[in-house]
N, C-alpha and C positions, 0 to 999 in steps of 0.2 A: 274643841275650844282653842284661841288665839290668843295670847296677850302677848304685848308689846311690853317690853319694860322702859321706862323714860330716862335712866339713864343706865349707866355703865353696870357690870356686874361682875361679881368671883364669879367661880366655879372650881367648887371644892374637891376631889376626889373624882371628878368627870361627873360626878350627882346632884350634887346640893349646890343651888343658885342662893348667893347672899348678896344681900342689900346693904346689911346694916354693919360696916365692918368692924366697928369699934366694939360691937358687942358678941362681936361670934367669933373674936381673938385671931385675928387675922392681923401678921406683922410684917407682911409683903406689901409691898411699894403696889400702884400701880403698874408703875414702868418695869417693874421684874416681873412681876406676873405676865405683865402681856408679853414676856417672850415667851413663855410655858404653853400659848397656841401652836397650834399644829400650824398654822400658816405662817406662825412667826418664821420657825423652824424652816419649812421647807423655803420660804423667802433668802431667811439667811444662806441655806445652802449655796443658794445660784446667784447670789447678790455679787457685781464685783466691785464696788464701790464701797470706799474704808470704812463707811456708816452707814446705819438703817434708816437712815431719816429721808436720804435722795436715795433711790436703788437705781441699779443697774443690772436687769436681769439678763443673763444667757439661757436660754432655753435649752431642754436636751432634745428636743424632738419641733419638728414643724408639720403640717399638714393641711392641704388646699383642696379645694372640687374645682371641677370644669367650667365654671364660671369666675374663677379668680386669679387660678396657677395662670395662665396666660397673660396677663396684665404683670404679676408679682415679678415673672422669669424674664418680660421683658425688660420692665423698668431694672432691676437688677442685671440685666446685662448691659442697657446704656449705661450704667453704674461700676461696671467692672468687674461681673460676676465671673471667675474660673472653674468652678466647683462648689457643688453644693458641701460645707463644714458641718453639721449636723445632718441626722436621717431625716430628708422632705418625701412626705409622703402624698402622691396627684390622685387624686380619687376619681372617678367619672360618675356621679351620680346624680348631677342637674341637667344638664342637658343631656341625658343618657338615648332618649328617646329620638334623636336626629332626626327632627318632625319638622323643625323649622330653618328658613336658608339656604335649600339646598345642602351643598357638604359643610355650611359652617361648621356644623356641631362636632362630627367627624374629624376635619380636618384639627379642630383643638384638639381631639383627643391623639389625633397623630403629632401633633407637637407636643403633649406630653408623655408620650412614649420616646420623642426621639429625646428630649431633653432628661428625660430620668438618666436614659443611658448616657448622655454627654456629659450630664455633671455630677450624675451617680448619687441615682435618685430612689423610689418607688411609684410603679403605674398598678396604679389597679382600676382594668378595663371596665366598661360600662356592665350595670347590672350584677356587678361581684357584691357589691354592701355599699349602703349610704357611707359617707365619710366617718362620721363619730361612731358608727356601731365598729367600721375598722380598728379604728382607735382602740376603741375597748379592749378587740380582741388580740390586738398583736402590737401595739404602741405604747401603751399606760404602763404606768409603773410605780409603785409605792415611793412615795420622796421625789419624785420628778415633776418636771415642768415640762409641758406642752404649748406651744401656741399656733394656734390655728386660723385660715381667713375666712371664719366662719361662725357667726354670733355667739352658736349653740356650743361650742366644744367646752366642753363641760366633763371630765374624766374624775370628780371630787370623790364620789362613790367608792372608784377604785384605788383611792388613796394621789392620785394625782393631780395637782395642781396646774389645769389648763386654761386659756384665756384667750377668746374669740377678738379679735380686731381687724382694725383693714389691712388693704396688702403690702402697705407701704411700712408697719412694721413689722414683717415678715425675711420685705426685704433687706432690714437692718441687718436681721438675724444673719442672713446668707450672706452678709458682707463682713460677716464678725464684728457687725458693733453689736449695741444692748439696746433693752427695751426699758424705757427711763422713765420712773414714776417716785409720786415720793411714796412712805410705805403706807401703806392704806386700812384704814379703820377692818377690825374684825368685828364681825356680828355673829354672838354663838345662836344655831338653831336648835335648843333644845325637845327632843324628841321622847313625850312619853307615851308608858300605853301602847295599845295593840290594835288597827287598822278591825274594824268590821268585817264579818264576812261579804264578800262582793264591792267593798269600796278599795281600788286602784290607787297606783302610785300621780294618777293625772289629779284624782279628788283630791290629794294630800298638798299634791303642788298648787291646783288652782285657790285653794284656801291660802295657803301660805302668799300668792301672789296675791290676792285678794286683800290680803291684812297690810303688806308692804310697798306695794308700788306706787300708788294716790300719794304717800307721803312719803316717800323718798327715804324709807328707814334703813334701808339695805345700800344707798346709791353710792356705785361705786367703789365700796368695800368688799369686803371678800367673807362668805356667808359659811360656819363652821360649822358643822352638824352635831351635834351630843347628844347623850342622854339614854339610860335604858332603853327608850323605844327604837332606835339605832338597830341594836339587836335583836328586836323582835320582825327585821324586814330583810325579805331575800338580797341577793346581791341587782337582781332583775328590776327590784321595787323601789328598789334606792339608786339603781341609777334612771328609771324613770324621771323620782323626781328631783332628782339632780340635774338631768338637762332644761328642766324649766327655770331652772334658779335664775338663766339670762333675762326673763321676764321681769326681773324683779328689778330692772339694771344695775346689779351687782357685778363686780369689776371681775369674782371667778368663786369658786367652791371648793370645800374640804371636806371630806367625814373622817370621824375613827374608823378605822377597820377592823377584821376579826378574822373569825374560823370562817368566817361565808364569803368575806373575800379572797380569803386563801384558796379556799377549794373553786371559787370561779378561777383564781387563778391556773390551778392543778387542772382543772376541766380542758384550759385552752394551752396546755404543755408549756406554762412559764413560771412554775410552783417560784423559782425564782427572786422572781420580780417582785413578790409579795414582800410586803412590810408592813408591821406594824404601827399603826400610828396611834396614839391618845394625846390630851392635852394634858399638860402636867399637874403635879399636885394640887397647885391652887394657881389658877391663871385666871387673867382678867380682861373682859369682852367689853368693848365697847358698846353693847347694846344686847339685845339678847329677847329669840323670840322664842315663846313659848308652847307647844303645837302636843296636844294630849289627843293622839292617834285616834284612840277609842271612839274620841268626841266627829270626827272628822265621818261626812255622808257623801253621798255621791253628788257631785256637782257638774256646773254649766258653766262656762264661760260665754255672754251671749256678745254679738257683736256691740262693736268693731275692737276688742278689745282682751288681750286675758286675764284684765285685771277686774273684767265686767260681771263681778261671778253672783252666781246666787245657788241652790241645795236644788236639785230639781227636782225635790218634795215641791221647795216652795215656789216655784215657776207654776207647776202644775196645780196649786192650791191657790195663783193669782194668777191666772194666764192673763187676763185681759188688761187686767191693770199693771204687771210687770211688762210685757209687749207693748203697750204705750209708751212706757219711760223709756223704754228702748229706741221707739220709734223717736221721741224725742229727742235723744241722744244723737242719733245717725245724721238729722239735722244738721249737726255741727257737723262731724264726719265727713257727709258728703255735702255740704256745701249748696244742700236742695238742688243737686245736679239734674235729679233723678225721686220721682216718687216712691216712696217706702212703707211698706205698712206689712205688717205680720199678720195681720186680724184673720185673713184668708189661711191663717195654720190653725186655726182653730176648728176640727173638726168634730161636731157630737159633743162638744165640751172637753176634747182632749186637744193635744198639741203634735200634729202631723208632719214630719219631714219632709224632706222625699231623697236624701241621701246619706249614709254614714260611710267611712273611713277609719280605717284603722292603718297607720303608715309613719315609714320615716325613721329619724335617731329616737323619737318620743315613744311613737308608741308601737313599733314595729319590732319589739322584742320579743324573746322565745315565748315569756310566761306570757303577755297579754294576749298571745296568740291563742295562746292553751286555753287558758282562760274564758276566751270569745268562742272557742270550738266547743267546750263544754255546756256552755247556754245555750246555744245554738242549734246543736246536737239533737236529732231527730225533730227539728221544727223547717220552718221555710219562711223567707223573706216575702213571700207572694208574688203576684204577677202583676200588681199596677208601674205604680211613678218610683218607689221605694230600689233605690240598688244599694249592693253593700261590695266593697273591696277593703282589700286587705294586701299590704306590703309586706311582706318580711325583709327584715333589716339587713341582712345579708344572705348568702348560698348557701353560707355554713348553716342556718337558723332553718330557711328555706328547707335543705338537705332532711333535718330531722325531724322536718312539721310533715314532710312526706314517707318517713318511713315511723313513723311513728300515730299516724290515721289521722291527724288533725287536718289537713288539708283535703283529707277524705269529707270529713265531714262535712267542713266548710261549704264545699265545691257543692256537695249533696243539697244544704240548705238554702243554696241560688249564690255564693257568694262568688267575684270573681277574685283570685289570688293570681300575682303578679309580682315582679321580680322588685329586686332591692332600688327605689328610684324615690328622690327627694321631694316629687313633681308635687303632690300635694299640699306640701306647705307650704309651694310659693308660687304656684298657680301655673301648672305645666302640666298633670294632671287630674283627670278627675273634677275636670271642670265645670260647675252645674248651671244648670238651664238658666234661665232669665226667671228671677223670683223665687227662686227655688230656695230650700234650706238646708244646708251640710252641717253634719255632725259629726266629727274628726277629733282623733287622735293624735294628732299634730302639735306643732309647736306655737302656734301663730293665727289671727283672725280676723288682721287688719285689712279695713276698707280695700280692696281695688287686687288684693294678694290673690284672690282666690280667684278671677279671671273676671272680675268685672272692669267692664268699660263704662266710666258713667258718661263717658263724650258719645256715645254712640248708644246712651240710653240703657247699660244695660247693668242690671246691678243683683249680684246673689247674696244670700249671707251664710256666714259658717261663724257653728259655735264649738268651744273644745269641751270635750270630753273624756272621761276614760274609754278603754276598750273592754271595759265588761258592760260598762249603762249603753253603751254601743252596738254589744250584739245584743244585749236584753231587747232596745229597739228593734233589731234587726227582725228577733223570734215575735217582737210582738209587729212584724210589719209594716215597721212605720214609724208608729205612736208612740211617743217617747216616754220612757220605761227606767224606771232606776235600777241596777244589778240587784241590792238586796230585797227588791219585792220579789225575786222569782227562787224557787227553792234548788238551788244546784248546786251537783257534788261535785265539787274540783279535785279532776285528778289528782294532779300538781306532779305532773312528769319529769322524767329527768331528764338533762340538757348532755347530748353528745357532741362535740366538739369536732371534725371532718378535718383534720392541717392540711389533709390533700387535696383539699377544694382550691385554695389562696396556691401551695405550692406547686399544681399543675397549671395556673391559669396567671398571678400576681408575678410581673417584671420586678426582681430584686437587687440591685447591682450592686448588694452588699457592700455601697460604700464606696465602690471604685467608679472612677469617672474613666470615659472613654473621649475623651479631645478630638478623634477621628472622625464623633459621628457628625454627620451632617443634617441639624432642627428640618424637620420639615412641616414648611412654614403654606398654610392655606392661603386664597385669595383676599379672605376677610381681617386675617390678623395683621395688624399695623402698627409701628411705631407708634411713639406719644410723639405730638408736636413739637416743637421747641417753644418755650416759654422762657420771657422775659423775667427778670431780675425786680424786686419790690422796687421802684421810681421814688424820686424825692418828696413827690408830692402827688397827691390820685386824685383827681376827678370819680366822682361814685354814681353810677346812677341806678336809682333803684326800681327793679325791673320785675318787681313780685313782693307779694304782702300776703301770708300768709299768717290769720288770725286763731287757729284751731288751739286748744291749749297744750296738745301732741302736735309734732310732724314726723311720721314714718319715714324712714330709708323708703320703703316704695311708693311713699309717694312724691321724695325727691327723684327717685330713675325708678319706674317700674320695673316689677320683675316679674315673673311669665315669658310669653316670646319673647319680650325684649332681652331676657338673659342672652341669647343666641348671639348677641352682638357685642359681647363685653369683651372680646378682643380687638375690638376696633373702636378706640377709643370718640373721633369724630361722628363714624357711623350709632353710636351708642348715645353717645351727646344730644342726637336726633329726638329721642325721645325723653332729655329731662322737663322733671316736672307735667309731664302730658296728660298726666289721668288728676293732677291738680291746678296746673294753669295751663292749659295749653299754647296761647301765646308768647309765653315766658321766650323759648327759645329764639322765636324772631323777634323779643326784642332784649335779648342778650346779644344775639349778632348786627345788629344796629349797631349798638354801642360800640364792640367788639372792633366795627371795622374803620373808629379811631385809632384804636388802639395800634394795628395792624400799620396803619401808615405813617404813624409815629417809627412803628420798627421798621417801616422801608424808608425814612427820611421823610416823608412828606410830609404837610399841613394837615393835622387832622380836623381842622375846622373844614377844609375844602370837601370831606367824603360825610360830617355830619353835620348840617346847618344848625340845627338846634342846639350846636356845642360852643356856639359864638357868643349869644349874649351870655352865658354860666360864664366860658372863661374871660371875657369883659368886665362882668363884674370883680369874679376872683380878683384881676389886674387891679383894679382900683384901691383896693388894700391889698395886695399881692400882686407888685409891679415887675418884680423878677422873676414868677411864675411865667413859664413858658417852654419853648425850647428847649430840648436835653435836659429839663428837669419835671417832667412831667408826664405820667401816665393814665389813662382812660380805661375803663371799665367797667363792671355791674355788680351788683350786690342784692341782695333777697333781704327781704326780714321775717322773721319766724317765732314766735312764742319762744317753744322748747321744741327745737330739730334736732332728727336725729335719735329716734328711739326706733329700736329694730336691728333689725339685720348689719353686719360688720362691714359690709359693703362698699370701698371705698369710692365705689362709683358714684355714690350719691354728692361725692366734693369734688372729683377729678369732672366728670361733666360739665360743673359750673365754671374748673376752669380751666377748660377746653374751646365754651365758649368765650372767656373773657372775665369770668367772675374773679373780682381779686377779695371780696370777703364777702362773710357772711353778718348779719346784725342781727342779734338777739336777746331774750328774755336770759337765757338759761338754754345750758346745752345739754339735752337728755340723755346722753351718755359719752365719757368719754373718749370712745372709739371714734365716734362723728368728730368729735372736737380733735383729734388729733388725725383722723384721713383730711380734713382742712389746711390742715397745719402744714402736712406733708406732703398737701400740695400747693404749697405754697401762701396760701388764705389765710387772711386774717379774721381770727375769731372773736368779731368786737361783740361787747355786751353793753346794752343799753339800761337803763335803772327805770327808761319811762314806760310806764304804764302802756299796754298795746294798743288801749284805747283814745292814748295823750300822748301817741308818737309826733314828736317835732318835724317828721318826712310821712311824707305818700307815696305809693304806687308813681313812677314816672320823675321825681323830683332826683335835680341833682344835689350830691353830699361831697364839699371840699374839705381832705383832710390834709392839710398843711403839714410839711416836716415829718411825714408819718415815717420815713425812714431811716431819721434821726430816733425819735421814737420808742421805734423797736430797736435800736442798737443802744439806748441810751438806758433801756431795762424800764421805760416809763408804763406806768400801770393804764394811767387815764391819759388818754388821745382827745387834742382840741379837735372839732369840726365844724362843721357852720353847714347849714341847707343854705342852698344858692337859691335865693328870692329875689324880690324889690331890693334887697339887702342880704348880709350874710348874718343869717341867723344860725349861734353859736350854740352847739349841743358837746356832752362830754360822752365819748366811750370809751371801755375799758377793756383791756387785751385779756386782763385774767393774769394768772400765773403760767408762766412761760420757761421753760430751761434754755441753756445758752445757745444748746445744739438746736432747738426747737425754732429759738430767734434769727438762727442762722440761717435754718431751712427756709425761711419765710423771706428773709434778704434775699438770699441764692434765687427766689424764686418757685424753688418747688425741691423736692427729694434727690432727684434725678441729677440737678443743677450741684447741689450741694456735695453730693458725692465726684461729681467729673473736679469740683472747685478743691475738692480735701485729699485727691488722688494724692497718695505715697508719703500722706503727712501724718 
């Protein structure tokens, strides 16, 4: 069972949830109480700004994959980077596989080996551990703060406070500024009760996702974990569902800790680092969700979603009728790219796969592994359509699932087991057939992630699961199977720790920079362009309308092969938008190459005819509009973009080609709204209805003065669509900080930094 509380609540002794405070003698403030959270706390620690109201975070730790540290390292060197000032930690776990590109893949990871050592870093080569299991095992720390370019970094479990964003505040970090937020609502997770036998830490998370996402009860706050059932869940199970918490678009995570964090601690030689955390005697949550273990079964996420969940009791008890609404759903999703219908999984009246996974930071840990070997265990996957793989999360994990028989078994029961690689959550491995259906232990299940192309007809689905209902499948062949219908005894082995795994093979440069070395730079990594300065006035034309009431990170810039190119920011560009408009990019560089002759002096009317009558009319009530005050460019409009992946490529593309904002309903998480910002983009929001937008597809949008505007701290921007007439619409920027209005002046991140050098 779930319940939402509707509004704020105590929490007495870390036990007792109160409502009614006048009568349960309670003579603490709100505002004193909410510092008595664990998050208050560790916030204030790293806060450097005089108050809690604006923060200013420094981080102690950073950490990137191979699809991001290249982008980060550059941009922070047109920026003035000398050395890295905190521990940055370059993982290789996305493009591990050097399958696409020729040497692209490689060649990044050769620039993040030379660059660790140049500015005195860590490399940890392909196939050692996905990024966040690294984390776990040698980065986290009780009372610390992490930040990572990477959605999922999620270390709450272990008592530390991390938080996934694009790379552009990364780069902050590495140039000693802060990461600037104001302080952000707590939401307590109160945990009671004791998990079922055979229902996983994936069932706990997809319910919890389930109850929070649709309504934004979590959005962008920071999600607290309480409650006796805390206690009753391994260190293993709680950081399970602790890396799911980014689904909920929650801004980061916390739990209390104990004796079972300590000894993971102890396990991996940093007894140390452990710390105790509780919230104080009586502290006060701004919301508070309520989650009774016991009540919690084994679940489904079905697509394109993991907030799509339903018990797979009850899938299997309405196949026909929940596969419908499914089917109905994807509808919107894909955009009738591509025909869709589940009805062919219905085999015999059961529900037929044809592939599971078990992989990644989510589910590619020691116990799910054990877990999956123990059900699995003297049975077999068969010899049809049905395959099963398994990741472990890193070598050290790896290491002791083979000397300890679990990998025996596995391999025995058909399964294939393979090294520590992220490919399955974002469509680089483990790619299924055309129609097919995957059942993963993964993070994620959105549309086009998993390796479909709908432009080329080709569409699979994947639903998330635990990694016990996963091998239960696996033993039953196929046919999808809940963990607690099968009678298995779980070992529940114990975890040995290997340091000499990470110490014979992990580059450490304990912090010292070597200035000597010299980056060695592939044929594909590139510069960013040089980008223009926000103009007095923009010309907008809008070059994509995108209606879905989500828009993904992949499906602003795919991910799969396309990651292979996120060092090269124009050759990457190639691909925005492609798996959801695919014209989009020829007619961003239309527009684009006004823009362009503007920066080379010339008439941009002469390279785009169609931009003569928009700025004729402009003229006619804007007679000084013209020359040396005015810029050209493109704009999207989108529901709520920007749920997924931290990805800052999905705003750096748009404006690479020319995009100078974005227009919207609502921004689905703040990581999107601020990689916009950072690059430059303005994050207007609209109030009209998507249905009763004053622009189309194609129509130009003059925003007058917009650069007055933004320096002027104004909230609502006049604009008008260029018609017969200028029809006048109002958008608004949102809440913006000074440094944030500045970057968007400057132009972009990059700009602002060369502009603030030595001030």
């Amino acid at each position: 069972m779930i319940k939402l509380y509707d509004n704020g609540v105590y929490l007495i002794h870390g036990t007792e949830i109160v409502e009614d405070v006048e009568n349960a003698g309670i003579f603490v403030s709100k505002e004193e109480a909410a510092k008595n959270t664990i998050a208050y706390g560790i916030l204030k620690e790293h806060n450097t700004a005089p108050d809690m109201k604006s923060l200013r975070i420094k981080f102690d730790k950073l950490t990137s994959h191979d699809i991001t540290f290249v982008g980060i390292i550059q941009t922070a060197r047109a920026s003035g980077l000398e050395k890295f000032p905190v521990p940055y930690v370059l993982t290789n776990c996305h493009n591990s596989l050097c399958a696409v590109g020729g040497t692209i893949n490689e060649d990044d990871h050769m620039f993040g080996l030379t660059c660790a050592k140049k500015y005195g870093g860590v490399y940890v080569p392909p196939h050692q551990a996905v990024i966040h299991q690294f984390a776990r095992e040698v980065l986290a720390g009780g009372g610390k703060m992490i930040l990572g370019s990477d959605s999922h970094t999620r270390y709450g479990a272990l008592g530390t406070m991390a938080m996934g964003e694009g790379g552009p505040e990364l780069v902050k970090q590495l140039l000693n500024k802060t990461y600037d937020i104001n302080m952000p609502g707590v939401v307590g997770i109160y945990l009671d009760g004791e998990p079922a036998k055979g229902v996983g830490p994936q069932d706990v998370a997809l319910a919890i996702i389930g109850a929070t996402f649709k309504n934004g009860y979590v959005n962008n706050k920071v999600m607290e974990f309480v409650g006796p059932g805390v206690g009753k869940l391994s260190a293993d199970f709680r950081i399970g569902i602790d890396v799911m918490t980014t689904e909920t678009t929650c801004l980061s995570s916390i739990w209390r800790t104990d004796e079972k964090i300590e000894e993971f601690y102890e396990i991996h030689g940093r007894r140390e680092d452990y710390k105790e955390l509780n919230p104080g005697e009586t502290a006060y949550y701004d919301g508070m969700v309520y989650v009774d273990l016991s009540e919690i079964k084994p679940m489904i996420a079905m697509p394109f979603h993991p907030s799509n969940v339903y018990t797979i009791d009850e899938l299997n008890e309405n196949l026909s009728d929940i596969l419908h609404d499914v089917e109905k759903k994807a509808l919107i999703s894909l955009d009738g790219a591509v025909e869709y219908s589940l009805q062919d999984k219905i085999v015999d009246g059961k529900f037929y796969v044809e592939q599971g996974i078990i992989a990644g930071c989510a589910g590619g840990g020691f116990e799910n592994i054990c877990a999956a070997a123990d059900i699995i265990k003297g049975k077999n996957i068969g010899a049809d359509a049905f395959t099963f793989s398994v990741y472990p999360a890193s070598t050290p994990i790896y290491m002791e699932l083979v000397k300890n028989g679990v990998v025996a078994d596995l391999l025995e029961a058909g399964t294939v087991v393979k090294t520590a690689f992220c490919g399955p959550c974002f469509g680089a491995g483990d790619t299924p057939a055309n129609n097919a259906f995957s059942i993963r232990h993964t993070t994620r299940n959105f549309p086009n992630r998993e390796g479909s192309k709908l432009q080329s007809g080709q569409i699979s689905s994947v639903a998330l699961m635990d990694a016990r209902s996963i091998a239960a499948t696996a033993a039953n062949k196929g046919f999808l199977t809940p963990a607690t219908s099968m009678d298995v005894e779980y070992k529940g082995q114990k975890y040995y720790f290997d340091k000499n795994i990470y110490k014979n093979r992990v580059f450490d440069s304990k912090g010292v920079a070597d200035p000597s070395v010299e980056i060695q730079f592939g044929p594909n990594i590139k510069d960013w362009p040089a980008m223009s300065a926000l103009p007095e006035n923009l010309v907008l034309k809008v070059v994509s309308e995108i209606h879905d009431p989500v828009t993904t990170t992949d499906e602003l810039i795919p991910s799969g092969e396309t990651s292979s190119y996120r060092s090269n920011p124009l050759g990457l560009a190639e691909f925005a938008l492609s798996r959801k408009d695919p014209a989009y990019v020829g007619r961003a560089k239309e527009v684009q190459a006004a823009q362009k002759a503007i920066e080379a002096g010339k008439c941009p009317l002469e390279v785009l005819e169609e931009l003569k009558p928009v700025v004729a009319k402009v003229k006619e009530t804007y007679p000084n509009v013209g020359e040396g005050n005015i810029g050209v460019g493109s704009t999207i409009f989108a529901v709520k973009p920007g749920d997924g992946s931290a990805r800052e490529q999905a705003a750096s593309c748009q404006k690479v080609l020319g995009g100078w904002a974005n227009i919207a309903n609502e921004y689905a998480t703040k990581r999107y709204r601020s990689n916009l910002i950072n690059w430059g983009m303005l994050p207007f929001l609209t109030d009209a209805d998507d249905k009763e937008l004053p622009f189309k597809n194609g129509d130009y949008i003059f925003v007058p003065d917009v650069r007055r505007a933004v320096e002027e701290k104004a909230d609502v921007v006049k604009a008008y669509v260029v018609k017969d007439s200028l029809e006048e619409m109002d958008l608004r920027l949102g809440e913006l900080t000074d440094a944030e209005r500045e970057i968007i002046l400057q132009g972009c991140l990059i700009n602002y930094y060369r502009a603030t050098a030595g001030k």
